[in-house]
N, C-alpha and C positions, 0 to 999 in steps of 0.2 A: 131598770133598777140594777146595781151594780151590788157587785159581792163586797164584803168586809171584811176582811182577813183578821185574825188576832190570834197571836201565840200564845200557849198556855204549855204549864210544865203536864208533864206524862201523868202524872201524881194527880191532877187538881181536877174535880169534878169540870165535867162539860155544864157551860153555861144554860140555860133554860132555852128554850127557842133554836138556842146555836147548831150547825151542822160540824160535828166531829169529824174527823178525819186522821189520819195515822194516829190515833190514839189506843190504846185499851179498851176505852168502852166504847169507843166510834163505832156507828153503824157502815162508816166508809173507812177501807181497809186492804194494804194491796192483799195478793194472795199469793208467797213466796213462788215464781218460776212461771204463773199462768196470768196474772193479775197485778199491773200498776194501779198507783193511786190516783192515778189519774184517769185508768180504762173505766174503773171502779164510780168515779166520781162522771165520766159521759153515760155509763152505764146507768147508773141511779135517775140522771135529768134526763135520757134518751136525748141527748146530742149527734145532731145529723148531719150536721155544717160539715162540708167537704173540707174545707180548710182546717179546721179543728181536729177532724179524723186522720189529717195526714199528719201533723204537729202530735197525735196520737202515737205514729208509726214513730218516728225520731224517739220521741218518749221511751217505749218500746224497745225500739231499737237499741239502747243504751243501758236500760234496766236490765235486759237479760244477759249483753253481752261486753259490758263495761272488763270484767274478767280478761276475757278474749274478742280484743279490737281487731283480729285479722275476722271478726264472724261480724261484723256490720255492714249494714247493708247499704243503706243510706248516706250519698255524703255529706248533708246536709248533720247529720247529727252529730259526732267528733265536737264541728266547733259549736256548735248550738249548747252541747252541755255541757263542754269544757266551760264556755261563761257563764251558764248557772253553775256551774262548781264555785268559779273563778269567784263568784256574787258571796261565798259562805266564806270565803277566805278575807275578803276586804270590805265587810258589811261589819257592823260592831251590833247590833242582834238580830234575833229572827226577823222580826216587825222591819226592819230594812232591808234583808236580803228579799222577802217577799213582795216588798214594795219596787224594789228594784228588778227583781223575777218577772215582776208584772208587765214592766216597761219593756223587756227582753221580747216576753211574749205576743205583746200587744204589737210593737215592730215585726216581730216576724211573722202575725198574722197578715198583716197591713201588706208588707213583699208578699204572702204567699197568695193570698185574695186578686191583689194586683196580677200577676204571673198568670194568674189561672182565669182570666177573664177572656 
């Protein structure tokens, strides 16, 4: 089964059934300096995939130190998030950057699965 993404404004109740996230009333939520949305969200579904936990680290990587690029660790991350940045700038709404977010990610699964075999 495949996730469904769907944007909603800050303001607007969470759908019935739906899983929230960077919202208000979301149960998943980053935690300023210790916690992405994303740690938050393999946290919650106990996500073990080695490939998923390293795409974790770049995550990570970026979230804490997007400020001060000389503290990155990783060289994989720079360009990995410069093009989900790059997705917010020439995407015309959320529902597209996410869709295209997706493709970003789903490629860079597929190289890192591949690499690490």
């Amino acid at each position: 089964m495949e996730a469904v993404f769907r944007c909603i404004s800050r303001e607007a109740d969470i759908p019935k059934g739906a899983i929230g996230f960077t919202l208000p009333k979301a149960d998943i939520n980053p935690v300023e300096g210790t916690q992405t949305t994303f740690d938050a969200l393999l946290e919650k579904y106990q996500v073990r995939d080695g490939v998923v936990l390293k795409i974790k680290d770049f995550i990570r990587d970026f979230e804490f130190n997007e400020e001060r690029p000389e503290r990155i660790r990783f060289k994989e991350t720079l360009g990995l998030c410069y093009v989900l940045k790059g997705l917010e700038k020439t995407s015309n709404t959320d529902d597209e950057v996410v869709s295209k977010a997706l493709l970003v990610m789903d490629a860079l699964y597929s190289t890192l699965k591949e690499l690490n075999q």
